[in-house]
C-alpha positions in Angstrom: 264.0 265.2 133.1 261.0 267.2 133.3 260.5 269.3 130.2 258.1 272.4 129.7 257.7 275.3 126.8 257.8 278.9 128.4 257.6 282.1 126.7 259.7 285.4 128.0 258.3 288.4 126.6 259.7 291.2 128.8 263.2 292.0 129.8 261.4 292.3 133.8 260.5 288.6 132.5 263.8 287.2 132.0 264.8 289.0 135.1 262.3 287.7 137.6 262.7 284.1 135.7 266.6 284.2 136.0 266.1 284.4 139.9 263.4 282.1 140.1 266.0 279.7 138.2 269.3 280.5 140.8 267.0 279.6 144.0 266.2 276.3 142.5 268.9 273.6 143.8 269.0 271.4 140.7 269.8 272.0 136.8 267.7 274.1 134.9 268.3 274.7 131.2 267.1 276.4 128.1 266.8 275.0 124.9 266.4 276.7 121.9 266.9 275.3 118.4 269.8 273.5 118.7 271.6 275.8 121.9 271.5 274.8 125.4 272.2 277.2 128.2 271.8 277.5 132.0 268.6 278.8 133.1 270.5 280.8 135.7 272.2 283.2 133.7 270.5 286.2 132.5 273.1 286.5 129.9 272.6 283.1 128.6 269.3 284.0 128.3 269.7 286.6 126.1 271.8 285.1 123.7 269.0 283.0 122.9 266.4 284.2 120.7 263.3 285.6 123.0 261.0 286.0 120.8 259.7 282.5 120.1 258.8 279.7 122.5 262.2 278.5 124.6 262.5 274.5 125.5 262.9 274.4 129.6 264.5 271.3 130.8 264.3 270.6 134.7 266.4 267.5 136.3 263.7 266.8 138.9 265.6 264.8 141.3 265.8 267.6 143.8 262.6 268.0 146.3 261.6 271.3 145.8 261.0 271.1 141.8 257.4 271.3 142.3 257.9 274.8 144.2 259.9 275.9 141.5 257.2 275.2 138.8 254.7 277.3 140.7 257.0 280.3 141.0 257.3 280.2 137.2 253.7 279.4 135.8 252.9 282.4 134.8 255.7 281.8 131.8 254.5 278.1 130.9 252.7 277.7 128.0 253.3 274.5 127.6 
């Protein structure tokens, strides 16, 4: 599991990140405190709190995880 701190500041952020998330193949989570949701719902996202770093958690056994981290570097601070 391939594990990276991203920040989402913007409502436009969790948007574009939300898509970037349902292209990619494989399972992409967010963790924050002790919840865990999929990456891939913009709902889930929300019900996490936004305003701090989130936890992401990528399962990198697809191919194309690599792609997937470049579309989203701008939100990796970690």
């Amino acid at each position: 599991m391939v594990k990276k701190t991203i920040q989402l500041d913007t409502v436009e952020d969790v948007k574009t990140f939300a898509a970037a998330a349902g292209r990619y193949d494989g399972s992409v989570d967010l963790k924050s405190d002790r919840y865990v949701i999929n990456a891939k719902s913009i709902l889930g996202i929300f019900s996490l709190n936004i305003s701090h770093p989130l936890e992401l958690q990528i399962e990198p056994e697809k191919s194309d995880y690599g792609k997937f981290l470049e579309e989203i570097d701008e939100y990796i601070i970690g």
